[in-house]
Residue frames relative to the residue before (quaternion, step in Angstrom):
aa qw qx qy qz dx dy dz
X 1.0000 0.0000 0.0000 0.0000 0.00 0.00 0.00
X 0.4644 -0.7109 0.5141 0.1213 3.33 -0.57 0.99
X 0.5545 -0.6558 0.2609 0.4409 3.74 -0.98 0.39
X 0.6714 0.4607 -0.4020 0.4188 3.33 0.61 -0.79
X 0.7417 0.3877 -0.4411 0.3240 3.73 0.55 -0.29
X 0.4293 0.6358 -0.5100 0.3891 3.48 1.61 1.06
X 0.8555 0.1024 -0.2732 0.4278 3.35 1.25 0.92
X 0.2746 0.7542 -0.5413 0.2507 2.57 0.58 1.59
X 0.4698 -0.5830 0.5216 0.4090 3.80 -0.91 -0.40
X 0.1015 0.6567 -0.7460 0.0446 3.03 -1.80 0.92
X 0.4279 -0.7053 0.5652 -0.0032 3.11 -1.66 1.43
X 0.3759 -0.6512 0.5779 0.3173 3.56 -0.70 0.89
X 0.2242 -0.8115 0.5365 0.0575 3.71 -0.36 1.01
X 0.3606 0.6596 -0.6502 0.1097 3.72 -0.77 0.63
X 0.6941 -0.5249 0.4189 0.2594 3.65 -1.55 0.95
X 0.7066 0.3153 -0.5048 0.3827 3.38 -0.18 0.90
X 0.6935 -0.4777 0.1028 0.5294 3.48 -1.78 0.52
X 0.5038 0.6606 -0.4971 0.2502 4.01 0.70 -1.00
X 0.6878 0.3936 -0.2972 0.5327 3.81 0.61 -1.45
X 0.7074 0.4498 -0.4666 0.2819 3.61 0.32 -0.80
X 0.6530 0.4583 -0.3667 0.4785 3.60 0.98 -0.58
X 0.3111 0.7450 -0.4345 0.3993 3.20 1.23 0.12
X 0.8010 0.4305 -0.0056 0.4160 2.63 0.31 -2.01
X 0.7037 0.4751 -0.2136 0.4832 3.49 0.83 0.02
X 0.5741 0.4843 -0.2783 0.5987 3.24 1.47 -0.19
X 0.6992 0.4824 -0.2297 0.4750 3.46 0.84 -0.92
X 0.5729 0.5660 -0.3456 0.4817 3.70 1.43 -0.86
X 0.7628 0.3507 -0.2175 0.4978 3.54 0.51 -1.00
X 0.6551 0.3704 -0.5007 0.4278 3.78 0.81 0.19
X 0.4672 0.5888 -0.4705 0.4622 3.81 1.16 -0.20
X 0.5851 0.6964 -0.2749 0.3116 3.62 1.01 -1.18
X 0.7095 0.5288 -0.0773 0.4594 2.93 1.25 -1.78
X 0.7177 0.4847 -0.2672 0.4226 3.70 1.40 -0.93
X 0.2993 -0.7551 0.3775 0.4448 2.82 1.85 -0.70
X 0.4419 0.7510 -0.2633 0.4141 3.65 1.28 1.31
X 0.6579 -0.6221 0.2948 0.3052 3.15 -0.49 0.56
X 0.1124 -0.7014 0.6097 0.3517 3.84 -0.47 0.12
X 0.1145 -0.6264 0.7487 0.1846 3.60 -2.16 0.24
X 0.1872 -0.6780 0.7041 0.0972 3.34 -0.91 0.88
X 0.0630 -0.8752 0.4777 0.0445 3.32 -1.42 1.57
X 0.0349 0.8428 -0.5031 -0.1879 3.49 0.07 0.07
X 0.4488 -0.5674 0.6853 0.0844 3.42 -1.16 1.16
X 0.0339 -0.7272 0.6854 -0.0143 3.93 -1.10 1.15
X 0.3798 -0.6831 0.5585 0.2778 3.63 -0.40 0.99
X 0.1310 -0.7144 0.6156 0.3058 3.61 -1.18 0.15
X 0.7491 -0.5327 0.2421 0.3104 3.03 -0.99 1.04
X 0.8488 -0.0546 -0.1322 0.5090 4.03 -0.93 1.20
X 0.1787 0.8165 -0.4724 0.2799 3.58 1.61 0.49
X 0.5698 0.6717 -0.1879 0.4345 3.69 1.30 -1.28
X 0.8543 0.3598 -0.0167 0.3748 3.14 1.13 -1.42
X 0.7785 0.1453 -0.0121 0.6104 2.97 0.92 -1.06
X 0.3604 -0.7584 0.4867 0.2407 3.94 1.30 -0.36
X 0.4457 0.5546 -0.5181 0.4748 3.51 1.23 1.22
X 0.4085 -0.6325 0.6357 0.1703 2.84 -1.82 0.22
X 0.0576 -0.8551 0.4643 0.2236 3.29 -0.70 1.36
X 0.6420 -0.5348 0.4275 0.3450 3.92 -1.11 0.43
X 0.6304 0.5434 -0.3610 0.4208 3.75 -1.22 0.30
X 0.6792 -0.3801 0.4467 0.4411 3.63 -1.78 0.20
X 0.5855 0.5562 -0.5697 0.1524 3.61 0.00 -0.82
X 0.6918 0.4535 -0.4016 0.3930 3.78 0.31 -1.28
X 0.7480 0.4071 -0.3657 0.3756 4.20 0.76 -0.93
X 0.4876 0.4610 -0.5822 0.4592 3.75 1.33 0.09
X 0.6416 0.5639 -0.4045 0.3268 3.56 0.61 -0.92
X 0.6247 0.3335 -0.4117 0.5736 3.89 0.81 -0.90
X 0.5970 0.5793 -0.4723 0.2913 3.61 0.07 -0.60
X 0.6215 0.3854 -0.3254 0.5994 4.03 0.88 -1.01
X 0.6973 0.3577 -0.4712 0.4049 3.74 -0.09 -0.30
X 0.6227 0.5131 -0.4397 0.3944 3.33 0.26 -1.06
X 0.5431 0.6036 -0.3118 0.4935 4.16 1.14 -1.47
X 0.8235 0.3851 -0.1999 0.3654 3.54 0.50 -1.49
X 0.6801 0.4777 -0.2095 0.5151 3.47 1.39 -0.70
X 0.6645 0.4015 -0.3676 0.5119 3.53 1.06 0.58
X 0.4460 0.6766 -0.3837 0.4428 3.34 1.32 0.04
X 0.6972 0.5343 -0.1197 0.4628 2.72 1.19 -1.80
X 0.5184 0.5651 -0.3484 0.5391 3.85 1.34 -0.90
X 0.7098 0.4098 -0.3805 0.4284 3.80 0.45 -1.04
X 0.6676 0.5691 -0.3793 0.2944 4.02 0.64 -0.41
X 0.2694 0.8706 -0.1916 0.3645 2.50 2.09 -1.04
X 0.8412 0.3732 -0.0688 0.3852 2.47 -0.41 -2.69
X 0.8062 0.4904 -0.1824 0.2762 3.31 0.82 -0.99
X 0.4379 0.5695 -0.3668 0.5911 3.41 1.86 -0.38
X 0.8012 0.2793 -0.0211 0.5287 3.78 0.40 -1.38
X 0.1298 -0.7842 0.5344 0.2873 3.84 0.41 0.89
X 0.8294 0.4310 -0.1190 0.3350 3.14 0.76 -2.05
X 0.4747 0.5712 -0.5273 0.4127 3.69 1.43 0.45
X 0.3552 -0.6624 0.6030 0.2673 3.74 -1.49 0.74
X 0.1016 -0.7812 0.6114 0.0747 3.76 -0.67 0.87
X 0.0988 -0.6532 0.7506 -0.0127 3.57 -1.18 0.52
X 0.1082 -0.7310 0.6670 0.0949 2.93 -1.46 0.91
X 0.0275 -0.6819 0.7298 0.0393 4.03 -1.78 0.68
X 0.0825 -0.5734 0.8065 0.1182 3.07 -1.64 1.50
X 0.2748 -0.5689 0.7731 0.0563 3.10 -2.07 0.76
X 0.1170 -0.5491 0.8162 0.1365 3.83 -1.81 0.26
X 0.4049 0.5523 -0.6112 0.3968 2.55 -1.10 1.33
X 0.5095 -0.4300 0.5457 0.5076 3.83 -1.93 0.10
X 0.6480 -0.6810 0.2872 0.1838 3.01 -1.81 1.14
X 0.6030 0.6598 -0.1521 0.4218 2.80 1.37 -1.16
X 0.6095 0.6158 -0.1156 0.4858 3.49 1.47 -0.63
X 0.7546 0.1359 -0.2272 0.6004 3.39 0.71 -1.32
X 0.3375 0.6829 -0.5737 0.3011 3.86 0.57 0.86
X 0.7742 0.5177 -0.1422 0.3353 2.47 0.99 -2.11
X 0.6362 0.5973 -0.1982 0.4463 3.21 1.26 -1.52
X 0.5426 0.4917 -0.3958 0.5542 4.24 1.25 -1.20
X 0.8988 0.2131 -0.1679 0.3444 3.43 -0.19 -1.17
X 0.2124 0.8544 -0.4729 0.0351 3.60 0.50 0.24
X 0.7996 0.0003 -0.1882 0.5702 3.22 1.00 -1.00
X 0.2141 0.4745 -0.7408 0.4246 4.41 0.18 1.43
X 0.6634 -0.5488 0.5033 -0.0734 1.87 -2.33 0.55
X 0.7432 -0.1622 0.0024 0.6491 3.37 0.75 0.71
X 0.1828 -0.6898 0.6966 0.0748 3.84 -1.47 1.60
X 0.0359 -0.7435 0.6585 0.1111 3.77 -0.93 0.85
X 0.1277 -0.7122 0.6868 -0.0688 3.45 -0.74 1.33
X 0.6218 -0.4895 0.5343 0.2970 3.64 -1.61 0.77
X 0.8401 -0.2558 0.4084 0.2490 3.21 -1.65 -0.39
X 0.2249 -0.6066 0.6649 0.3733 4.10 -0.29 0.60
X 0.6120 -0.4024 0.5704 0.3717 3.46 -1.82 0.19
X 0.2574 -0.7801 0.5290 0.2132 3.02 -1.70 0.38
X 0.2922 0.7545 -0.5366 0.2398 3.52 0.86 0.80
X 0.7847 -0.4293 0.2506 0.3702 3.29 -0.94 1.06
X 0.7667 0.4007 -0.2838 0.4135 3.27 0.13 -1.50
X 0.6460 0.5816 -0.3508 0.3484 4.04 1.12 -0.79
X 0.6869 0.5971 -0.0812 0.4063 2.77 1.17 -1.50
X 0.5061 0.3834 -0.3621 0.6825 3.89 1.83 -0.43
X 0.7845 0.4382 -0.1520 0.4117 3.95 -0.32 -1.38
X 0.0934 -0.8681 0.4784 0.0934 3.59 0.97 -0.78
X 0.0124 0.8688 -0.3750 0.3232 2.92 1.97 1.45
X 0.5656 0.5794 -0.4800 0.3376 4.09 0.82 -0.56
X 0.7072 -0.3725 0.3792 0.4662 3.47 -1.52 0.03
X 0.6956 0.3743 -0.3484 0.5047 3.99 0.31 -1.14
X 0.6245 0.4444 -0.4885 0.4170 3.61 0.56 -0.07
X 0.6337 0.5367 -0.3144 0.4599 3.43 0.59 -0.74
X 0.7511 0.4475 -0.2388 0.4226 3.34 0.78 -0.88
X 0.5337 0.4872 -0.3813 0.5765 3.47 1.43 -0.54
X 0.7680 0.3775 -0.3906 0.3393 3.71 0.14 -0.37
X 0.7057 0.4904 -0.2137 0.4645 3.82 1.49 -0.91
X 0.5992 0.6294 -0.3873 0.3080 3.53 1.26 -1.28
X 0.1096 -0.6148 0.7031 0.3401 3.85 -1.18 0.60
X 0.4361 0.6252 -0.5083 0.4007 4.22 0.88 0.53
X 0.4497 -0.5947 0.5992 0.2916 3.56 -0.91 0.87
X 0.1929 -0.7454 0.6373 -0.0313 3.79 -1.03 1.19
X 0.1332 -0.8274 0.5449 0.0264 2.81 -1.69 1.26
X 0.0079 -0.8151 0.5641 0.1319 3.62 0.22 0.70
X 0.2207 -0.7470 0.6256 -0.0438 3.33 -0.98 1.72
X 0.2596 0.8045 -0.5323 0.0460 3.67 -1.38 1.13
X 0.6967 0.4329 -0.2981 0.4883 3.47 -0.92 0.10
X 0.7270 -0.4203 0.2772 0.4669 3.58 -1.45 0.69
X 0.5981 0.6575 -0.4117 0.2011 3.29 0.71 -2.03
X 0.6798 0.5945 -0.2837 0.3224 3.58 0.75 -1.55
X 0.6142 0.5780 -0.3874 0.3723 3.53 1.02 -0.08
X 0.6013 0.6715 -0.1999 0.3842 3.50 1.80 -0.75
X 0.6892 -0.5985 0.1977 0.3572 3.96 -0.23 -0.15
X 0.3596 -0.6731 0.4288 0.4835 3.69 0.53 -0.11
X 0.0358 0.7631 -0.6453 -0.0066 3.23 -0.77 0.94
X 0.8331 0.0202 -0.0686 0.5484 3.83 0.91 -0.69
X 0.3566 -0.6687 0.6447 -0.1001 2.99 -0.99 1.78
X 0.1031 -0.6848 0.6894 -0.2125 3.55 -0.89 2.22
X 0.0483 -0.5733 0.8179 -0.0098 3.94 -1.04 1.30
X 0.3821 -0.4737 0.7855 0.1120 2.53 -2.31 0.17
X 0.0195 0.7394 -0.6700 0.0626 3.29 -0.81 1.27
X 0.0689 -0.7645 0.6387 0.0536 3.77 -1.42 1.05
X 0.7290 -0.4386 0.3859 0.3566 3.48 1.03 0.45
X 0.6606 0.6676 -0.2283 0.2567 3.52 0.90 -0.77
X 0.6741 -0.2660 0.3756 0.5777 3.54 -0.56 0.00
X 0.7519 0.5721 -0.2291 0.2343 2.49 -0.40 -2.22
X 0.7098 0.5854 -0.1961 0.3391 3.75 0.34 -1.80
X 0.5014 0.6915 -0.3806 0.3544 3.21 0.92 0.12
X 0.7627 0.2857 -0.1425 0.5624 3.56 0.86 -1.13
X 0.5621 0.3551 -0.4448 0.6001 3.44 1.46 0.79
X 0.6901 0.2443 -0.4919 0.4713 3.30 -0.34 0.42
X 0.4750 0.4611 -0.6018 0.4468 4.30 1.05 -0.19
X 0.5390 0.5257 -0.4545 0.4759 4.20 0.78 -1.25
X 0.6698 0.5725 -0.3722 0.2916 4.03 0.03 -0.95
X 0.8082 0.4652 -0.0410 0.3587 3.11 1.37 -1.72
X 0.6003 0.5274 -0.2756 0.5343 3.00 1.73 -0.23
X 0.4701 0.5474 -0.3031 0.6226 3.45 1.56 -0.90
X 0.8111 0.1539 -0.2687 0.4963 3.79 -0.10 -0.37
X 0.6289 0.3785 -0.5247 0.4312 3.82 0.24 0.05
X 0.4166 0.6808 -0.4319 0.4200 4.17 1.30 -0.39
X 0.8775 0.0874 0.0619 0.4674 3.46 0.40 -1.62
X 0.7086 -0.5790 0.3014 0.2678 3.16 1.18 1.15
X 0.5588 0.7106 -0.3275 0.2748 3.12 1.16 -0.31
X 0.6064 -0.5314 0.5252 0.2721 3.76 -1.23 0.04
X 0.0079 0.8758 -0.4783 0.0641 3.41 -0.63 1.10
X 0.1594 -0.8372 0.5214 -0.0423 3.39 -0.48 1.46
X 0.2625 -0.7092 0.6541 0.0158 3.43 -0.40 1.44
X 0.1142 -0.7403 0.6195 -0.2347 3.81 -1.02 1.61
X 0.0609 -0.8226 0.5458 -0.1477 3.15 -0.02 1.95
X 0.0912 0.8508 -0.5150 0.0514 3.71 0.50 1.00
X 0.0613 -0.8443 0.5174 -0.1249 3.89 -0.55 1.18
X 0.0657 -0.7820 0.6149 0.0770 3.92 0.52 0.79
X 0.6527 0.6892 -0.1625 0.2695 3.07 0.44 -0.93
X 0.2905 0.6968 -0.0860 0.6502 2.85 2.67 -0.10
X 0.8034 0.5605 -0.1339 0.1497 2.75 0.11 -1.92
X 0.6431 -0.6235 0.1675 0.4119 3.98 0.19 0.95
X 0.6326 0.5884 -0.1922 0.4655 2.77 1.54 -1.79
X 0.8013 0.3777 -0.3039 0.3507 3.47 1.10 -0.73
X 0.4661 0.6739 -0.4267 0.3828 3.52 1.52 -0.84
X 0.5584 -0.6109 0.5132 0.2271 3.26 -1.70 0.77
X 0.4751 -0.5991 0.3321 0.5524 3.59 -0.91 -0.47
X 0.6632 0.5506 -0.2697 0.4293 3.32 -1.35 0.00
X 0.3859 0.6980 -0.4602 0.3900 4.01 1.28 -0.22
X 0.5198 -0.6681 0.4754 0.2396 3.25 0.63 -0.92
X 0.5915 0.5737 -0.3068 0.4764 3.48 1.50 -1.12
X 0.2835 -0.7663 0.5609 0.1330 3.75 -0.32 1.44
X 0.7413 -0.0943 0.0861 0.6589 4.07 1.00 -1.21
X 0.8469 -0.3177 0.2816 0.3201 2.78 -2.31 0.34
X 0.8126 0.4461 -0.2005 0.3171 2.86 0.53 -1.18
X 0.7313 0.2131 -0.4662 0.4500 3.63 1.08 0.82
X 0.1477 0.6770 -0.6086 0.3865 3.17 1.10 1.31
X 0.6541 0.5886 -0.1524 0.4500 2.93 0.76 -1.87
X 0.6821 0.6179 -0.2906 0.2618 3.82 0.42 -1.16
X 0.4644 0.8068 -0.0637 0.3596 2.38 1.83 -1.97
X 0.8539 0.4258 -0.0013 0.2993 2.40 -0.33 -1.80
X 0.5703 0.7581 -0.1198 0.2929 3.41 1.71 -0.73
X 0.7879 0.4052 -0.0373 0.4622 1.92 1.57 -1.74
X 0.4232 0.7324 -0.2464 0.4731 3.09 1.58 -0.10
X 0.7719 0.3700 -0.2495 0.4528 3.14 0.85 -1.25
X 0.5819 0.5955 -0.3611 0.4199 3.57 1.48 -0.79
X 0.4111 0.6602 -0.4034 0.4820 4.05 2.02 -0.96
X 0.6277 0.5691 -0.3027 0.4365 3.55 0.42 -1.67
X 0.8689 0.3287 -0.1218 0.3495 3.62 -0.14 -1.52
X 0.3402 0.7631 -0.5258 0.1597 3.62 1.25 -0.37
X 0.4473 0.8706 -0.1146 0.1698 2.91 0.71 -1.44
X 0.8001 0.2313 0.2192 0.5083 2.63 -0.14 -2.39
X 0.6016 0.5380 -0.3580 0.4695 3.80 1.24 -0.18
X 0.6601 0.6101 -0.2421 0.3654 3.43 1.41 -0.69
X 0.5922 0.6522 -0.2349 0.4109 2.75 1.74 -1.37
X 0.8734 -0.1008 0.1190 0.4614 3.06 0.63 -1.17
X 0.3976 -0.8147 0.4056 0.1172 3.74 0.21 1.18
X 0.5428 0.6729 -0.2519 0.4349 2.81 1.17 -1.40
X 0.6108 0.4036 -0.4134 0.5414 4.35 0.42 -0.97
X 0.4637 -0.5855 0.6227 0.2334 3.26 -1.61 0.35
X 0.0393 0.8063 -0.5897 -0.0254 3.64 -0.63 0.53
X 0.0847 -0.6632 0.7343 0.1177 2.99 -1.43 1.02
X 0.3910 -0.5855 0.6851 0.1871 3.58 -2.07 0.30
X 0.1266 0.8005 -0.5826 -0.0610 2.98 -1.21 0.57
X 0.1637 0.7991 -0.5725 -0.0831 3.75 -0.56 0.22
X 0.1374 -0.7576 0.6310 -0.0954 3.17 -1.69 1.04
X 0.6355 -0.5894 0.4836 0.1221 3.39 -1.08 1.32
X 0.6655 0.4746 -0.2501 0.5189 3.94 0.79 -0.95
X 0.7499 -0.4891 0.3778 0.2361 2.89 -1.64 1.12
X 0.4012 -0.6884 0.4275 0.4271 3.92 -0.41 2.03
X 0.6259 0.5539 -0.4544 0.3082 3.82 0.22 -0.62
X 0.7573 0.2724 -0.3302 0.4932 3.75 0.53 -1.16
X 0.4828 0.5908 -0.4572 0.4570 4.11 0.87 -0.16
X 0.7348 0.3985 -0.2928 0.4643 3.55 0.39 -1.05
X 0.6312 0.4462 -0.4058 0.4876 3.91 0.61 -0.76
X 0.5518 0.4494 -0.3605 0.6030 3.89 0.89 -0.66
X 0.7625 0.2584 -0.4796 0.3490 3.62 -0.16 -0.15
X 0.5509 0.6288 -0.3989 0.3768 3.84 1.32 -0.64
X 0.5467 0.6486 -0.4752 0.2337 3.25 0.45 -0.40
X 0.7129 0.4544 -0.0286 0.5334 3.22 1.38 -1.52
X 0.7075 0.4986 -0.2849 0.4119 3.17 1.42 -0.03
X 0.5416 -0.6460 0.4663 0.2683 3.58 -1.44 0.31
X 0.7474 0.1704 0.1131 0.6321 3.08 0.82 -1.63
X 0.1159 -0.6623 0.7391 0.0408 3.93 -0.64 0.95
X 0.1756 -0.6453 0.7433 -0.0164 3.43 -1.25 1.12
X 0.0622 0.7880 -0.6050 0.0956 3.90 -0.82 1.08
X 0.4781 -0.6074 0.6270 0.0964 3.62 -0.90 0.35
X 0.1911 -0.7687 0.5289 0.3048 4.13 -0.03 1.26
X 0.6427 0.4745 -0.3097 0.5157 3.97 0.94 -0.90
X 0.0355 0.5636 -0.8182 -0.1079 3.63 -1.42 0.56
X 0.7424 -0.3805 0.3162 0.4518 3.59 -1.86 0.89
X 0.8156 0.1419 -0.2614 0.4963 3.17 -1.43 1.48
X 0.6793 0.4420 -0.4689 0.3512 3.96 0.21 -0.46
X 0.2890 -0.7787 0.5134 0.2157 3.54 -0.98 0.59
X 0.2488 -0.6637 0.5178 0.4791 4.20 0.18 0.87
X 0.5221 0.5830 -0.5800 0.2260 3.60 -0.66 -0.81
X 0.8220 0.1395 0.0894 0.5449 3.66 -0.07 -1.17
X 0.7873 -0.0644 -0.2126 0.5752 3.75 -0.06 0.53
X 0.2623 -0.5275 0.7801 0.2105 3.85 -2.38 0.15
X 0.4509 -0.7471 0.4726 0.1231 2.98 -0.84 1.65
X 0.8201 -0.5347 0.0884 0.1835 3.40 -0.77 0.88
X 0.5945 0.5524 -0.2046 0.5473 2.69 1.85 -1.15
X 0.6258 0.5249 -0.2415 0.5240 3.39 0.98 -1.52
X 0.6062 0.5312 -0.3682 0.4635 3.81 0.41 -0.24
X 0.7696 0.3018 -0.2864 0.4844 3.36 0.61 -1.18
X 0.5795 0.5194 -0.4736 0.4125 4.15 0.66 -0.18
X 0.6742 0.5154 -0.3879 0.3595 3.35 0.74 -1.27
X 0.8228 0.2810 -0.2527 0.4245 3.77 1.12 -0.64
X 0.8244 0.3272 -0.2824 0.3654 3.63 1.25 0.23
X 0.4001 0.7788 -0.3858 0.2907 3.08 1.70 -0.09
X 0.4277 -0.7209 0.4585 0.2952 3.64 -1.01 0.98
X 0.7284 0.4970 -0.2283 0.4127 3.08 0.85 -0.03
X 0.5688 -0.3399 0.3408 0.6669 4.29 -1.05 -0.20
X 0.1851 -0.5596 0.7687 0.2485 3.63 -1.31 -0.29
X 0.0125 0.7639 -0.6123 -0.2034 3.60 -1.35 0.40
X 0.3094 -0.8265 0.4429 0.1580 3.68 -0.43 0.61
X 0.0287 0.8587 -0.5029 -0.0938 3.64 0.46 0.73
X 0.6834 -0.4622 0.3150 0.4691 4.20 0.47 0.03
């Protein structure tokens, strides 16, 4: 892989409307970076799931053979929605969740559909974009609903103060200085919150919970306001649980910007709670950046 296609964008590609809006969301952010798209499809090999063999015979090359058929089709709509975007296409055999991780490791941003919503996915968070949100060192998008076909106009991070939150909210600012959009930076901290503070904290009222917290978030953004004036920024801070704050702020939002670690979660082995519940209910894309 050459350098520039270490940042480019590639969509987990499969034939139905979820991947296709996929694919259209991912075409026009490649646009914006000025980058190539790669459409991938991932072809299970047959009882691989189950038992992690490999069975013998035509089946698996009829099987790469329709994707590869179905995943150039899908390149030509592509080409033809987006003249001036280059598209490339890669099928892989293999478990999906793998050759995602393993195609896109070192590009610049994976945009995957929606995790099912069957119970069991939606407790365990067991689908491929889960997996990938917890394993990818690629910044993940999970793209749904009509809205996602429209333009980015308002760009919502999560900020917790952490280390970490830094190279999310730089992912936020580039995403909203790209598409012009408005960005609203959403410092949300029950944990603050009077009802929750032990005795002896010191915090007398809300309102320098609230102060607090401000200033923090303004610590967070210093940064990024210098860089570039030009984005609109809004602050925001809020007392309510970061999970139900952030789903209130998706509604109104284009582009959620999230962070897979909150303070103390380790990505490797678990998706911290909050980041679980956006990736599967937010009304909006969700981007996961690590």
């Amino acid at each position: 892989m050459g350098t520039r296609e270490h940042r480019d964008v590639a969509v987990g590609a499969d034939d139905s409307d979820a991947g296709r809006l996929a694919m259209r969301w991912a075409a026009r952010e490649a646009l914006s970076r000025d980058r190539a798209l790669l459409l991938v499809r991932a072809v299970p090999i047959p009882l691989e799931d189950l038992t992690r063999t490999h069975t013998t015979g035509d089946q698996p090359v009829m099987r790469h053979g329709c994707a590869q058929q179905e995943l150039a089709a899908m390149a030509t709509e592509c080409r033809r929605m987006f003249p001036d975007l280059l598209v490339r296409t890669k099928v892989q055999m293999g478990h999906p969740a793998s050759v995602l991780r393993e195609e896109t490791d070192q590009m610049g941003l994976l945009v995957l559909g929606p995790p099912p919503l069957s119970r069991t996915r939606r407790v365990l968070l067991g689908s491929t974009a889960g997996e990938l949100v917890r394993t990818s060192h690629t910044p993940v998008v999970v793209v749904r609903g009509p809205e996602a076909d429209r333009p980015l106009r308002r760009v919502v991070v999560g900020v917790d103060g952490s280390p970490s939150c830094a190279g999310t909210i730089a992912f936020a600012h580039d995403a909203a200085r790209r598409h012009s959009a408005t960005l609203t930076a959403l410092l949300a901290d029950a944990a603050r919150a009077p009802d929750a503070l032990p005795p002896g904290r010191g915090w007398r009222h809300e309102s320098d919970i609230v102060e607090a917290n401000q200033r923090l978030l303004a610590e967070c953004l210093a940064g990024v306001a210098r860089s570039d004036p030009d984005v609109e920024l809004h602050q925001e801070v809020s007392l309510e649980l970061p999970t139900e704050a952030l789903l209130q702020a998706a509604e109104k939002a284009d582009l959620l910007v999230i962070g897979a670690r909150g303070r103390h979660i380790v990505r490797s082995t678990t998706l911290g709670s909050t980041s679980h519940a956006l990736v599967h209910y937010a009304d909006c894309a969700v981007a996961v950046t690590g």
